[in-house]
C-alpha positions as CSV (number, residue, x, y, z in Angstrom):
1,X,0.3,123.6,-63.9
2,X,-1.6,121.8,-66.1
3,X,-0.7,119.4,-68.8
4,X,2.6,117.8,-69.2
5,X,6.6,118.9,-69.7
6,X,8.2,117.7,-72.5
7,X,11.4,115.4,-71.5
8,X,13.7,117.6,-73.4
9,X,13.2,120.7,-71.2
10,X,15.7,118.7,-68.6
11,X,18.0,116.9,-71.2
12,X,19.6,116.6,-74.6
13,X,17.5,114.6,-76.5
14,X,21.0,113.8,-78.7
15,X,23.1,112.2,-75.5
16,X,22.5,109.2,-74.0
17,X,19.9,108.9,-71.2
18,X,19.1,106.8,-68.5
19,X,16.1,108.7,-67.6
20,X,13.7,106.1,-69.2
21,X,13.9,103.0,-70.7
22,X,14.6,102.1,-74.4
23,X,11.0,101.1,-74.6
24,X,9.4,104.0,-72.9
25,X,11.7,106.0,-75.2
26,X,10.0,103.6,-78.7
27,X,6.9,104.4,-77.0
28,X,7.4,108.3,-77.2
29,X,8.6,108.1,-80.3
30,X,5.8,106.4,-82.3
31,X,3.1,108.0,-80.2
32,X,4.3,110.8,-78.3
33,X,7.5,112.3,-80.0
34,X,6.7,116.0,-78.1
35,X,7.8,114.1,-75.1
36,X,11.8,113.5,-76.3
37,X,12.0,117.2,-78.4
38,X,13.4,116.4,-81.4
39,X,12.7,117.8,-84.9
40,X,9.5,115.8,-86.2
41,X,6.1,116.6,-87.7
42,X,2.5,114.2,-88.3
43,X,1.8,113.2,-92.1
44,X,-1.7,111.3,-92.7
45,X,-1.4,110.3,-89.1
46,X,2.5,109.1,-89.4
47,X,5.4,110.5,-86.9
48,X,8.1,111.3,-88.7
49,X,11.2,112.1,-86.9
50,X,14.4,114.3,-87.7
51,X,17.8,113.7,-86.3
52,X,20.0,115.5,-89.0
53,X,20.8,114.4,-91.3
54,X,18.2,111.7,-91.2
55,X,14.3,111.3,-91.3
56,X,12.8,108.2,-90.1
57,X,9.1,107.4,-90.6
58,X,7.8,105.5,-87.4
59,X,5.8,102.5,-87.5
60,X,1.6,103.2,-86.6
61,X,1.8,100.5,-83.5
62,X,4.8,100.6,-80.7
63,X,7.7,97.4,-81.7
64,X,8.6,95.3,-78.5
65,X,12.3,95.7,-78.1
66,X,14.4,92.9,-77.7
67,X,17.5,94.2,-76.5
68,X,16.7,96.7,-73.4
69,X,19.7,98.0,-72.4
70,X,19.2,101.3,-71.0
71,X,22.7,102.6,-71.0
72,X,24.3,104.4,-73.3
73,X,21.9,104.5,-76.2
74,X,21.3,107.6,-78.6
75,X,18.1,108.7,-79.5
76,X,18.9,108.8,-83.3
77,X,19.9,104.9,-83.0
78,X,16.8,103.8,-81.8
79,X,14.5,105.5,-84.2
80,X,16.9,104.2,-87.3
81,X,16.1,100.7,-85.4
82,X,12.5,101.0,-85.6
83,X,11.9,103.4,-88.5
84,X,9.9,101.9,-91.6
85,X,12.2,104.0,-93.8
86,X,15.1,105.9,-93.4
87,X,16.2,109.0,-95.6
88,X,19.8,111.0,-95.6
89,X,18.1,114.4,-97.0
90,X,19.6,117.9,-96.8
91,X,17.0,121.0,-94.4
92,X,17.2,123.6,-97.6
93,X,13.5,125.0,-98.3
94,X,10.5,122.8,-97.5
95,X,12.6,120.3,-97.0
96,X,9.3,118.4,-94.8
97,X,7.6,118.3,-97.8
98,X,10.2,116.4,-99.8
99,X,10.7,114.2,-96.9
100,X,6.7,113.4,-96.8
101,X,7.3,112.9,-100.7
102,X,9.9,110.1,-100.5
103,X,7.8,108.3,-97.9
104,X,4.8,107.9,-99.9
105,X,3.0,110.2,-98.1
106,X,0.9,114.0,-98.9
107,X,3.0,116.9,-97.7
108,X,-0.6,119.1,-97.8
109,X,-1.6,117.1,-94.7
110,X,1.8,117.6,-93.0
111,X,1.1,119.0,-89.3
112,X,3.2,120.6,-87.2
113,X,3.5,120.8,-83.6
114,X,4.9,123.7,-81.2
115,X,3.5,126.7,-78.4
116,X,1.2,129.3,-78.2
117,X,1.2,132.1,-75.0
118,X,-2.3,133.1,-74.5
119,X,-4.3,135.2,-72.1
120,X,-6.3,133.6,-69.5
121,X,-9.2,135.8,-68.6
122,X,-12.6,134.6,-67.6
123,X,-11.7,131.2,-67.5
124,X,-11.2,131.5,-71.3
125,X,-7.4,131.5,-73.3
126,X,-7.6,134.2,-75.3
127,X,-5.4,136.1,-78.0
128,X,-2.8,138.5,-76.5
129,X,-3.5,140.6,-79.3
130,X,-6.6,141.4,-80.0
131,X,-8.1,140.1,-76.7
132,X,-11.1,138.4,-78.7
133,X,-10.1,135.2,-80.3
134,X,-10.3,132.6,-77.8
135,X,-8.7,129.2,-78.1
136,X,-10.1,126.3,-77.0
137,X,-8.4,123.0,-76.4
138,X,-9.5,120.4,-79.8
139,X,-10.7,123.3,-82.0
140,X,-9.1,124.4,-85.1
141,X,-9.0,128.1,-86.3
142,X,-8.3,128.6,-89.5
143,X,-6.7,132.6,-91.5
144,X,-4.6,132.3,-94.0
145,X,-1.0,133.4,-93.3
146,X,0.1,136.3,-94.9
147,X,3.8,138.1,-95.1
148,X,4.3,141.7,-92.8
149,X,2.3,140.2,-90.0
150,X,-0.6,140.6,-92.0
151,X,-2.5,137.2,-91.1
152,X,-2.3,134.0,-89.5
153,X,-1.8,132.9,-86.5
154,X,1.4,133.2,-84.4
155,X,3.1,129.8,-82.9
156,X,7.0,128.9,-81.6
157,X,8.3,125.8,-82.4
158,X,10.6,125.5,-80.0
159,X,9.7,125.9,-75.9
160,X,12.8,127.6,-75.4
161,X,11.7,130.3,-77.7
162,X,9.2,130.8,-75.5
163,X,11.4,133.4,-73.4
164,X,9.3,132.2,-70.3
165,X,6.1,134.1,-71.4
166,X,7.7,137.4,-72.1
167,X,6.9,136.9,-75.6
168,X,7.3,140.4,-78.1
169,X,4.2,142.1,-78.8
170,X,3.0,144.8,-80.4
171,X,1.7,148.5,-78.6
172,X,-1.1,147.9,-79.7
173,X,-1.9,144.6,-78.2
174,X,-5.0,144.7,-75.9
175,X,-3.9,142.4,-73.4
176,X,-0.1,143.3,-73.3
177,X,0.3,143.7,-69.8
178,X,-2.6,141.0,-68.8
179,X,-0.6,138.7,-66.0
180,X,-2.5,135.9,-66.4
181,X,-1.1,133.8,-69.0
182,X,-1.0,129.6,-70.1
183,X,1.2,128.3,-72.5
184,X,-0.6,125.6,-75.2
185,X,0.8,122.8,-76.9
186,X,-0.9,123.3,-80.7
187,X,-1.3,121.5,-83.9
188,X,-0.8,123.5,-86.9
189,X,0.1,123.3,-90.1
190,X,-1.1,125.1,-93.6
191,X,1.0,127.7,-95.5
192,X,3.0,129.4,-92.7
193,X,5.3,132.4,-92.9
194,X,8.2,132.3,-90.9
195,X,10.1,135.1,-89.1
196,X,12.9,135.3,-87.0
197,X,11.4,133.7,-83.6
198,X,8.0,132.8,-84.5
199,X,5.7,131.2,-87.3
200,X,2.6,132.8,-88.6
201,X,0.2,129.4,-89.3
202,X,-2.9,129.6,-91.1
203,X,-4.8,127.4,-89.1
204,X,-3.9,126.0,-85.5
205,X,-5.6,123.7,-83.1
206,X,-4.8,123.4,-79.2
207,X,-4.0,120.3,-78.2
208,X,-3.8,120.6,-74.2
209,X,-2.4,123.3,-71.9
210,X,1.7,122.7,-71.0
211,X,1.5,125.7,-67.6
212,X,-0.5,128.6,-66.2
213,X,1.4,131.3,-65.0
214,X,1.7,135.1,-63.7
215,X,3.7,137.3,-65.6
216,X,4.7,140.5,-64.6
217,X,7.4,142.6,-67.5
C-alpha cells in the first residue's frame, strides 16, 4: 500500500473524535481536508469546506488554537471557528460555484478532489478502458466531458463508491479482467457530467497513489 488513508474511512467525520487533536484536526483542514472526508473543493488555492448547510472558506496558513480540548468537539464547529467567512447556502445546481462567488473567488478555477481505479501493468497505471492512457502521478490530462459516456474522464468522489475496486465497466474494456489494480487520489475539475455513481471530468491530474491491490470478479 502506498500513499495514505483518509481519516474518514474509520470514522464519522460529523461526531466527535478523540482520534487527533483539535489542532491536528485545524491542520487537516486548512491544508489537508482529504484527510477528515467532508464535502470541500480548492478555489485559486483556497479550501473551502462544506458541512450542510454551511461553507466555510479556510484561512491560507494554519491558526494556533487556544483552547485544545480534545473531547467532544464537532468537526463543523471547528471550521466555523477558524473559517474567514461563513455562508448558510442551499446544494441545488452548481451550488460550488455560487459558494466560490460569495467568497470572492473564480468558480472556473474550482478543483475538485476524489478516486480513480486504474490498471497497473508494466509498472505504469493505466486506463481500465482502453488500456492505453496512462496516468502519471502530477500530470494533468485534459478531454472535454461529454453526456452518454461520450468523453471525459471517469472519477468517484466518494471512496466508498469505490465498491473496493469492482468498479462497473464496459464489455468492451481492454483490461476488464486485469487483477492488478491501484486506486489514485486525483485533482479534477472542468465541465463534468455526472451520472449515478461516477463523474465524467474533463481534465484530471493524479495526486499520489491511496493502495495497490489484486482483484479478482
Amino acid at each position: 500500500m502506498v500513499g495514505q488513508i483518509p481519516l474518514w474511512r474509520h470514522k464519522s467525520p460529523r461526531g466527535a473524535t478523540n482520534m487527533i487533536t483539535k489542532q491536528k484536526l485545524v491542520e487537516y483542514m486548512v491544508k489537508n481536508p482529504e484527510k477528515i472526508g467532508c464535502d470541500f473543493f480548492r478555489v485559486e488555492g483556497r479550501v473551502v469546506l462544506t458541512f450542510p448547510p454551511k461553507s466555510f472558506l479556510m484561512p491560507t496558513e494554519v491558526p494556533a488554537i487556544s483552547d485544545l480540548n480534545c473531547e467532544d468537539f464537532r468537526f463543523a464547529q471547528v471550521a466555523e471557528e477558524i473559517a474567514e467567512k461563513v455562508i448558510t447556502h442551499s446544494r441545488r445546481g452548481n451550488w460550488q460555484n455560487k459558494v466560490a462567488e460569495a467568497f470572492g473567488l473564480d468558480p472556473k478555477q474550482i478543483e475538485y478532489e476524489g478516486y480513480k481505479i486504474v490498471a497497473v501493468k508494466d509498472g505504469k497505471y493505466l486506463s481500465l478502458f482502453d488500456g492505453k492512457t496512462e496516468y502519471k502521478i502530477g500530470e494533468r490530462l485534459e478531454q472535454p466531458a461529454k453526456r452518454g459516456h461520450q468523453g471525459g474522464y471517469y472519477v468517484f468522489r466518494n471512496f466508498s463508491d469505490l465498491m473496493e475496486g469492482d468498479i462497473p465497466l464496459p464489455s468492451n474494456a481492454e483490461l476488464r479482467y486485469w487483477t492488478e489494480r491501484a486506486t489514485l487520489y486525483v485533482a479534477y475539475g472542468g465541465k463534468i457530467v455526472k451520472y449515478k455513481n461516477k463523474i465524467a471530468a474533463s481534465w484530471v491530474k493524479p495526486l499520489y497513489v491511496v493502495e495497490t491491490f489484486s482483484f479478482y470478479s
